[in-house]
N, C-alpha and C positions, 0 to 999 in steps of 0.2 A: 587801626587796622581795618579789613573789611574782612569776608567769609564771602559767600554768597548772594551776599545781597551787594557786592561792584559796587557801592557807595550811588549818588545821583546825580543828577543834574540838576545844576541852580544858573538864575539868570543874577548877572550883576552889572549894573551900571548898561543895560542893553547887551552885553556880552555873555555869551554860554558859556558855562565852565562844569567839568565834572569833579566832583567830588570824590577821591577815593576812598578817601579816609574817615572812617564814621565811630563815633567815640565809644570805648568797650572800658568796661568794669573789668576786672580779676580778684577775684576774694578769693585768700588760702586763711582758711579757718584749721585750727588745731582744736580735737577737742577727743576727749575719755572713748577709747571702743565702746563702749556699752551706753552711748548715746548717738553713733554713729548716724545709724538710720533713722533717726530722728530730725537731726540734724541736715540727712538729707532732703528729706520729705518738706521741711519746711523751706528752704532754698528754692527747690522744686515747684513746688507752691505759690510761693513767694514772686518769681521769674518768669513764670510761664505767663506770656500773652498769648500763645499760638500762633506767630509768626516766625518765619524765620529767625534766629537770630538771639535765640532766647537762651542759649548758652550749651554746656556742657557740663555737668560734675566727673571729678575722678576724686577716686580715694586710695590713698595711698599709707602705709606706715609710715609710722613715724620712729624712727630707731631711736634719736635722742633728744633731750629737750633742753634747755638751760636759760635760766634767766640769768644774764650777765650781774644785773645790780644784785642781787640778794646769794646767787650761787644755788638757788632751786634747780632743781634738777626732775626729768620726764613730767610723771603729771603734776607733781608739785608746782613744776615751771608752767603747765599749762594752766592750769586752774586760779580761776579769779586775780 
């Protein structure tokens, strides 16, 4: 996808061609409220070039959790 930044121009073979499409990461992390904003800070951190383009966080609840193989359920499913 692109945002803002309309992807670029590249020469190939003598010919211009624009590029739209410019490759994007998506990490959805689950993890304990009470390391929430930690967990932000570091992403944050982590991502920041200062350029356009360096992303978004949202946080959201999480209602329920399940790990299919063991039958863990909320943070038990979440955790390690």
């Amino acid at each position: 996808g692109y945002g803002r930044q309309r992807g670029k121009t590249e020469v190939y073979r003598g010919a211009e061609y624009e590029v739209k499409l410019l490759p994007k990461v998506k990490l959805e992390i689950a993890v304990p409220s009470d390391i929430v904003e930690t967990v932000i800070e570091a992403v944050a951190r982590t991502a920041n070039t200062g350029k356009i383009g360096d992303g978004k966080v949202f946080v959201m609840d999480l209602e329920q959790a399940l790990r299919i193989r063991t039958g863990d359920r909320d943070s038990a499913a979440i955790a390690g």
